[in-house]
C-alpha positions as CSV (number, residue, x, y, z in Angstrom):
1,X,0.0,0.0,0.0
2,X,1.6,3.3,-1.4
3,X,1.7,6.4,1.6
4,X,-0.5,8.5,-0.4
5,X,-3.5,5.6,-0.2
6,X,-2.5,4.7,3.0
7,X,-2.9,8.3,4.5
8,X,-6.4,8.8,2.3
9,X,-7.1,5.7,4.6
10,X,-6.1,7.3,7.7
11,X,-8.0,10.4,7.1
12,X,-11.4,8.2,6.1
13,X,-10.6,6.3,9.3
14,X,-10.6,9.6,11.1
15,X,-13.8,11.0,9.7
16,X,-15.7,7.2,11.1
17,X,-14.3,7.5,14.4
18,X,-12.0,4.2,14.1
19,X,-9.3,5.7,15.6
20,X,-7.5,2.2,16.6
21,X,-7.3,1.2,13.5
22,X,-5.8,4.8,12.0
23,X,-3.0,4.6,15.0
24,X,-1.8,1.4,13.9
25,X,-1.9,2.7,10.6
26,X,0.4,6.0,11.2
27,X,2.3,4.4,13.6
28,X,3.6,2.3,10.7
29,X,4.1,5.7,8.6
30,X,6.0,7.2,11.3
31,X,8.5,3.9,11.8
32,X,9.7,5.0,7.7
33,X,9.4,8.9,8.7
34,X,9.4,9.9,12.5
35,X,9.9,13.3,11.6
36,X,6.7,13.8,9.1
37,X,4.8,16.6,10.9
38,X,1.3,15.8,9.1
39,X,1.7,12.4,10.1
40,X,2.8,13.3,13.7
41,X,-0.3,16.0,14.0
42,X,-2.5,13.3,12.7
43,X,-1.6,10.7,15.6
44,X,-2.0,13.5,18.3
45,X,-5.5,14.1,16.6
46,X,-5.9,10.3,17.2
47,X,-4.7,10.7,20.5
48,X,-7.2,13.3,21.4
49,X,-10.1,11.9,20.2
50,X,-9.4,9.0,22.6
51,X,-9.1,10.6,25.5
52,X,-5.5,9.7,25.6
53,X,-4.4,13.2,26.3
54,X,-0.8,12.6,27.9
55,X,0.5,10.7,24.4
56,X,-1.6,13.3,22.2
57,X,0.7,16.2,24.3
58,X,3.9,13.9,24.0
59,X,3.8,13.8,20.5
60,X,2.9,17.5,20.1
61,X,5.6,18.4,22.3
62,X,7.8,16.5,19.9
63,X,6.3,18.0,16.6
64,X,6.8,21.6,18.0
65,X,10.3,20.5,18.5
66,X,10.8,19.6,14.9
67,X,8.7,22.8,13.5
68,X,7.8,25.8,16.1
69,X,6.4,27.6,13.4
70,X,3.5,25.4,12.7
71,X,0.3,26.9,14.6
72,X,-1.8,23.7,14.3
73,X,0.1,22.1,16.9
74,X,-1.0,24.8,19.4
75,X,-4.1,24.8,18.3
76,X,-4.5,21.1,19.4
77,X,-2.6,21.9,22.8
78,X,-5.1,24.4,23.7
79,X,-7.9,21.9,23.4
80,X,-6.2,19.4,25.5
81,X,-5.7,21.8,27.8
82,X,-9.4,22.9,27.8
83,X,-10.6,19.1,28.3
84,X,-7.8,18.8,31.2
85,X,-9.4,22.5,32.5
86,X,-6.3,24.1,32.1
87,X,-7.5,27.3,30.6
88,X,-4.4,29.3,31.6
89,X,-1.8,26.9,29.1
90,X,-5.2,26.7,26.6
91,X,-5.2,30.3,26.0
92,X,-1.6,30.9,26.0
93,X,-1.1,27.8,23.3
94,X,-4.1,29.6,21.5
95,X,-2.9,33.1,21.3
96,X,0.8,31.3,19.9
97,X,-1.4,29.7,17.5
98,X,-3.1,32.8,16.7
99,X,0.1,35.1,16.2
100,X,1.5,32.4,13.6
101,X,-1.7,32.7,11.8
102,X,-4.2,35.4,12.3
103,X,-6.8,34.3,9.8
104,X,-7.6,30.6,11.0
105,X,-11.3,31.2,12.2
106,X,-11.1,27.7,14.3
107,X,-8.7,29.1,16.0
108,X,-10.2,32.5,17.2
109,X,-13.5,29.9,18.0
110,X,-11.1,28.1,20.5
111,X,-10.4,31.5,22.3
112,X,-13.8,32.3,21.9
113,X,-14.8,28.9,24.1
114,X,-11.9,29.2,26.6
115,X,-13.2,33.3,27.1
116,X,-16.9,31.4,27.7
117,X,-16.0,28.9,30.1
118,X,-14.0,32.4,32.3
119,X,-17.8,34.1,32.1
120,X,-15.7,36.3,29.7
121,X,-18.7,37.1,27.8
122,X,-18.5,40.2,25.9
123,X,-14.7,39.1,25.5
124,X,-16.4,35.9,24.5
125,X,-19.0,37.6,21.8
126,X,-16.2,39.5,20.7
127,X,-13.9,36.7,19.8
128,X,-16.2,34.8,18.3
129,X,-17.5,37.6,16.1
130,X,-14.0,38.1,14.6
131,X,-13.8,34.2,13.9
132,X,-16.9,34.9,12.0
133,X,-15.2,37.5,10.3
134,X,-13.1,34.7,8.7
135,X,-15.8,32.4,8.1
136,X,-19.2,33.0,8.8
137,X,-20.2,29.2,8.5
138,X,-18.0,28.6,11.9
139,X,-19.8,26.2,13.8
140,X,-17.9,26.5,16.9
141,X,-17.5,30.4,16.4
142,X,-22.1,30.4,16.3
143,X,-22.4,28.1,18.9
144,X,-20.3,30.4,21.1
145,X,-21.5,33.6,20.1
146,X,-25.0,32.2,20.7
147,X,-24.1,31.3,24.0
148,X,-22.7,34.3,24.8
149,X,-25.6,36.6,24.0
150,X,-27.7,34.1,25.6
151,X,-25.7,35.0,28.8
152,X,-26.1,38.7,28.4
153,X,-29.9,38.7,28.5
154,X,-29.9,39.6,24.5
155,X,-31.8,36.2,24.0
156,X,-33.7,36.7,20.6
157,X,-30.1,37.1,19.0
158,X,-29.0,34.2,20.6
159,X,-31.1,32.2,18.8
160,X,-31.0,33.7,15.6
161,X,-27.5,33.4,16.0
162,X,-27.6,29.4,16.8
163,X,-30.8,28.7,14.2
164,X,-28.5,29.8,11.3
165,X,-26.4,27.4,13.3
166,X,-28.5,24.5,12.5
167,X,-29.3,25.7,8.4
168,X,-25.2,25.4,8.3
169,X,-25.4,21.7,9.5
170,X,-29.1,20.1,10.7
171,X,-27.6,17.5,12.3
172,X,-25.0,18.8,14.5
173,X,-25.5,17.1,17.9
174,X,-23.4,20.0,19.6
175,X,-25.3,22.9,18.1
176,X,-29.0,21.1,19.3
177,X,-27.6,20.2,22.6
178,X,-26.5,24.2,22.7
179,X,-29.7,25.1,21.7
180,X,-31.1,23.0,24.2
181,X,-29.0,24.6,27.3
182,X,-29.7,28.6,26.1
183,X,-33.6,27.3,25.4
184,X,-33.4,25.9,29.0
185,X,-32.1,28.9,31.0
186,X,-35.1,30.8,29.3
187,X,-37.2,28.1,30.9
188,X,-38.5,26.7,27.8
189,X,-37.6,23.1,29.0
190,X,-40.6,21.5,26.9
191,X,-38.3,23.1,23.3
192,X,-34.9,22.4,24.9
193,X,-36.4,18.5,25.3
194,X,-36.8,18.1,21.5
195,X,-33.0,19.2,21.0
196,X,-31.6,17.1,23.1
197,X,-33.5,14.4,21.6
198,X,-32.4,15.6,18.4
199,X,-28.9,15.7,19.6
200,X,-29.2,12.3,21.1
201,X,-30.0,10.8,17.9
202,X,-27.3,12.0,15.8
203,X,-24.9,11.0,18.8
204,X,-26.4,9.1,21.8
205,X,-22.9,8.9,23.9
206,X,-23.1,12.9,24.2
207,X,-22.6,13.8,27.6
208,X,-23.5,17.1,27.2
209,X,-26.6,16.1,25.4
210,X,-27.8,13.5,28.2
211,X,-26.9,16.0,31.0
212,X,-28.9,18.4,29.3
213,X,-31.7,15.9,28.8
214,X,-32.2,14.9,32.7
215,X,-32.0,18.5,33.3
216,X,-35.0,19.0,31.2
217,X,-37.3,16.1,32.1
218,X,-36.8,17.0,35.8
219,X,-37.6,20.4,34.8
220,X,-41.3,19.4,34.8
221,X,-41.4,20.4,37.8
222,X,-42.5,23.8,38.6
223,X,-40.1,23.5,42.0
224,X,-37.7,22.2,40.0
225,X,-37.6,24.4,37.2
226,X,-37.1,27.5,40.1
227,X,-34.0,25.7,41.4
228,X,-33.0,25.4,38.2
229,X,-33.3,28.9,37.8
230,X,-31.4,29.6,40.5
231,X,-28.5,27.3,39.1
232,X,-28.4,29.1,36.2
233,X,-28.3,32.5,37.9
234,X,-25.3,31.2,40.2
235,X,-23.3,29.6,37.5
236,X,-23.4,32.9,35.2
237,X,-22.0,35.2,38.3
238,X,-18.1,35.6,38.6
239,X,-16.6,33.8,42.0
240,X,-16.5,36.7,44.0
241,X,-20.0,37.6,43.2
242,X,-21.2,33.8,43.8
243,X,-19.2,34.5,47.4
244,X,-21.1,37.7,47.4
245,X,-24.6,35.9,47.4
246,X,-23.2,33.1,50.1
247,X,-22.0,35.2,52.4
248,X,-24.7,37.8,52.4
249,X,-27.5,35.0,52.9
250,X,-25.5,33.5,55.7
251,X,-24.9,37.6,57.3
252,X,-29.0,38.6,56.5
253,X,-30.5,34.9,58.2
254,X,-28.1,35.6,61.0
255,X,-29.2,39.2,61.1
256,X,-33.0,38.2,61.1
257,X,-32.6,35.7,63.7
258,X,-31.3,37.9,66.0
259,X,-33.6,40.2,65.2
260,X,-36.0,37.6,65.9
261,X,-34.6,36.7,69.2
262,X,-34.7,40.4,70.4
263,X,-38.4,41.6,69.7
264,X,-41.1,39.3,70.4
265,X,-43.1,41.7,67.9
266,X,-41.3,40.6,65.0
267,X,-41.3,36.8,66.0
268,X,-44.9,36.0,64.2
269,X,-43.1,37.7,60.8
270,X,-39.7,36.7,61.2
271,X,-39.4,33.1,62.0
272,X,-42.0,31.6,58.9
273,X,-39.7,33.7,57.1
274,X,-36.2,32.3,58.7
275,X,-37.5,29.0,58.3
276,X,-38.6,29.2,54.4
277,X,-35.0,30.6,54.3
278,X,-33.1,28.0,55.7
279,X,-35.7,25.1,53.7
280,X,-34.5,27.1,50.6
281,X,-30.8,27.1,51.2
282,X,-31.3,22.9,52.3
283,X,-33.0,22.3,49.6
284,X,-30.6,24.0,47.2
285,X,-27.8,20.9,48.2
286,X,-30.3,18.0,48.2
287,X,-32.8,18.9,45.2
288,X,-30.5,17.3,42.5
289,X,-30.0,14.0,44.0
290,X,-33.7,13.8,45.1
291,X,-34.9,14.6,41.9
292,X,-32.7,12.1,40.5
293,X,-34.3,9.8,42.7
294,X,-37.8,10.4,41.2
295,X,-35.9,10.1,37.8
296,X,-35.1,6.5,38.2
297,X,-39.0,5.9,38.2
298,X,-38.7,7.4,34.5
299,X,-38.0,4.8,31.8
300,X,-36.3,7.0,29.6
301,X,-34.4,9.4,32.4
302,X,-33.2,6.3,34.6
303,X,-31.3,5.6,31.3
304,X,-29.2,8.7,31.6
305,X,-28.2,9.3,35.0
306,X,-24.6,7.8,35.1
307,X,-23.5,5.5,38.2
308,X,-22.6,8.7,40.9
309,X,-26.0,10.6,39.9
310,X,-27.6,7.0,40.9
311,X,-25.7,6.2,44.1
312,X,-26.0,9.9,45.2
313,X,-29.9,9.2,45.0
314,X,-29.9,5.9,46.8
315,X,-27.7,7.2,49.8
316,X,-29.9,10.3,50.1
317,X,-33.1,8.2,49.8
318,X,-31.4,5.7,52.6
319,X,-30.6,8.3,54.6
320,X,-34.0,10.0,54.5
321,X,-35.4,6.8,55.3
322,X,-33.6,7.2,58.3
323,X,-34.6,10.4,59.6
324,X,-38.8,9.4,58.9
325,X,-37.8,6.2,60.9
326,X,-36.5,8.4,63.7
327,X,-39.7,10.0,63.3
328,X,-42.1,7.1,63.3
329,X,-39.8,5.2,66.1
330,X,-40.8,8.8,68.2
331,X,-44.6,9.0,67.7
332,X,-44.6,5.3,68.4
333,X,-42.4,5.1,71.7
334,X,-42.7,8.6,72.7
335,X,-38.9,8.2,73.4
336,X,-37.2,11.9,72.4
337,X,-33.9,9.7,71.9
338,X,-35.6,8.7,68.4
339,X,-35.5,12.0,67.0
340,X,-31.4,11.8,67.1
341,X,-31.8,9.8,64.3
342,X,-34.6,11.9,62.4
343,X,-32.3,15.0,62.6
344,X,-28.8,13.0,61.7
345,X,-30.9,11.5,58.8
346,X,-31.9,15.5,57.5
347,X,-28.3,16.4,58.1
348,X,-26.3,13.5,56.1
349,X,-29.2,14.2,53.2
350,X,-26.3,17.1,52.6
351,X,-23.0,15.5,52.3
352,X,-24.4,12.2,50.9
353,X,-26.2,14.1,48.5
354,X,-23.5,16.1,47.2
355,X,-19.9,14.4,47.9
356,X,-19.8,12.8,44.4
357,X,-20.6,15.9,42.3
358,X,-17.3,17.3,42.3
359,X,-15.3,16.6,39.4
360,X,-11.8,17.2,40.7
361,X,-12.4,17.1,44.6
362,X,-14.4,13.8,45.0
363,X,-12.3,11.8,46.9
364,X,-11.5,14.8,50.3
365,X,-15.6,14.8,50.2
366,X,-16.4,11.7,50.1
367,X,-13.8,11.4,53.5
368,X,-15.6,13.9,54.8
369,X,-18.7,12.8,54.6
370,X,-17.6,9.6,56.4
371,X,-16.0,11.2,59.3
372,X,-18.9,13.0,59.5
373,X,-21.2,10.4,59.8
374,X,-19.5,8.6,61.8
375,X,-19.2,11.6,64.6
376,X,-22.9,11.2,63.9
377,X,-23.1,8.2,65.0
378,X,-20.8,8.1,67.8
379,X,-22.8,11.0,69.3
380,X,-26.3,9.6,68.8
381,X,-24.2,6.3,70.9
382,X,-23.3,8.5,73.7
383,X,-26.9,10.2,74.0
384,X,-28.2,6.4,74.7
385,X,-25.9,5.6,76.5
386,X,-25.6,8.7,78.8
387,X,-28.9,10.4,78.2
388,X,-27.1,13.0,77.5
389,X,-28.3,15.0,73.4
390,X,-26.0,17.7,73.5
391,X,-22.8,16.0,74.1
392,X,-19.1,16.8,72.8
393,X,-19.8,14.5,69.6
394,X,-23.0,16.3,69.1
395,X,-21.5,19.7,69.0
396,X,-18.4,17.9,67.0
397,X,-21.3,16.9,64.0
398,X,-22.8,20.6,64.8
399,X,-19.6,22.4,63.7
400,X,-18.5,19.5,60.9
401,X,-21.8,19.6,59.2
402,X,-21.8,24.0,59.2
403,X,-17.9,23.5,57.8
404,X,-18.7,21.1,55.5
405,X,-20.9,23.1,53.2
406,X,-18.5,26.2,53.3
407,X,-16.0,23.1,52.1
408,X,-18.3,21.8,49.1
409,X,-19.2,25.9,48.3
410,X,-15.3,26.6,47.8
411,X,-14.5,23.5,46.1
412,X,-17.6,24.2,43.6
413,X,-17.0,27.8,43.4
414,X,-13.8,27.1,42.3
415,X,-14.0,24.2,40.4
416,X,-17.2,26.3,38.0
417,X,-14.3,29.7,37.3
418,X,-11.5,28.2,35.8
């Protein structure tokens, strides 16, 4: 087989997603030319579509050695480093890419994304309008500029902007899933269903698509669809304005409380309100996984929730079993001991429900939330044993469960501004 038919191969390979079969191939073209750089940037392509991100930079790494003038290589290290969420070596690679050759528009589109994923959004709109500049057909370049307006409350351009998305290429299961998010944040879940079906279809392994998807079903419901707005209002603010509206909640509850606790006039007025404050900011931690655990009961949603979204559900539904059977256990035996177990069951619905949604963070949760429970359970020991609620272990879970959630906020808050 001649190079030129074997590379035609490689290329067709490529375009079906057989990417074992084109690495064998080019690794055979690089044993009779190592230093071929279209062969070298084609087996770090291969690389990256597999997820194998530590050989696809390996071989860049090498390329770049062998010709520092060719921007494609940085063009590919900026999107490994924006699927590794490094955005700070994405954008530099991107802007090197850029200076070798101002008039790629895929390259100003990659900018444009690592800009979106900062909250950079006029810087974001900007970008991707000058990739447009170079090519108006840009699928990346629309996606992102639709995203973008979408984020600054200009809406009806948005999706202008991502319909002439779709006339470019109907069946683009990134542009319908986009669609689907921007339709969602408007609250037009019942649309942003049909695109993620639609995106589904033309690729059913999209987890962006299936995300999106059990987002949407769950959004159904009216409580649901207010979290969600919520989410969506968080998620767009910068981290020290998502501090900002932490911090201030925690200051105005503690304010009102002790407002509460210093004028019997205010109580009446005060404490419903404390209380649908502090149900809100509860709920806020626990909705997802509970939700999730009403979307087992769904034929078609049970089939998207990956394996942490469904263990996160069982241990929250285990653990509110516990607190009702603290409950029951009370009314039955009349025995105030029982309702150690009702609150501890309310209080683990927290960590349990939220330890595995942390992407880079999992594992110093997860501890957490065992040491926590198991203080929990230690102290609910020593109030049977002693008689005694309010003892050391009790005040131990007090303060773990409070530091716990200023834990999971940082990690979150940190984890969602790159």
């Amino acid at each position: 087989m001649t190079e030129d038919i074997r590379l035609s191969k490689v290329e067709i390979l490529i375009q079906q997603n057989k990417f074992t079969e084109a690495e064998k191939i080019l690794s055979d073209l690089l044993t009779e030319d190592s230093n071929n750089i279209h062969y070298l940037t084609l087996l770090a392509e291969v690389y990256f579509q597999q997820e194998k991100f530590e050989n696809a930079t390996s071989i860049i790494d090498n390329a770049i050695g062998i010709s520092p003038d060719a921007p494609y290589l940085f063009y590919l290290k900026a999107r490994i480093g924006i699927q590794l969420d490094n955005f700070d070596d994405a954008e530099k690679n991107i802007n090197q890419a850029i200076e070798l050759d101002p008039y790629d528009a895929d390259y100003f589109a990659v900018l444009a994304n690592i800009k979106m994923a900062r909250k950079l959004f006029e810087e974001a709109l900007q970008t991707a309008d000058q990739a447009l500049e170079i090519d108006p057909e840009n699928l990346l370049a629309l996606n992102i500029r639709s995203s973008a307006l979408n984020k600054l409350n200009r809406s009806q351009e948005s999706f202008e902007t991502i319909e002439g998305a779709l006339r470019e290429d109907p069946n683009n299961a990134f542009t319908h899933a986009n669609y689907g998010w921007g339709l969602l944040e408007q609250g037009n879940h019942k649309k942003a269903l049909e695109h993620f079906k639609e995106a589904l279809s033309n690729d059913p392994n999209m987890s962006y698509a299936q995300s999106g998807m059990v987002e949407a079903i769950k959004a159904s419901n009216p409580v649901y669809r207010l979290f969600l707005k919520y989410s969506f209002f968080m998620s767009n603010l910068s981290e020290k304005y998502q501090w900002g509206v932490l911090v201030g909640f925690y200051i105005g509850s503690k304010i009102l409380i002790s407002i509460a606790r210093n004028n019997e006039s205010f109580q009446p007025y005060l404490f419903p309100l404390i209380v649908i404050l502090a149900l809100f900011a509860f709920s806020t931690w626990v909705i997802g996984p509970v939700s999730n655990l009403f979307l087992r009961f769904n034929k078609y949603g049970q089939l998207l929730l990956d394996k942490n979204e469904k263990l996160s559900s069982n241990l929250v539904a285990v653990s509110l079993g516990v607190a009702i059977t603290g409950a029951l256990l009370y009314f039955v035996f009349s025995e105030e001991k029982m309702l150690l177990f009702t609150v501890f069951g309310f209080a683990m619905m927290l960590p349990l429900g939220t330890m595995l949604s942390s992407a880079k963070n999992k594992m110093k949760l997860v501890i957490f939330t065992i040491a926590l429970a198991l203080v929990g359970l230690i102290a609910i020991g020593i109030s049977f044993k002693t008689g005694e609620s309010l003892n050391m272990m009790a005040l131990v879970f007090v303060v773990g469960f409070k530091a716990y959630q200023w834990v999971a906020n940082y990690m979150a808050i940190k984890e969602d501004n790159p």
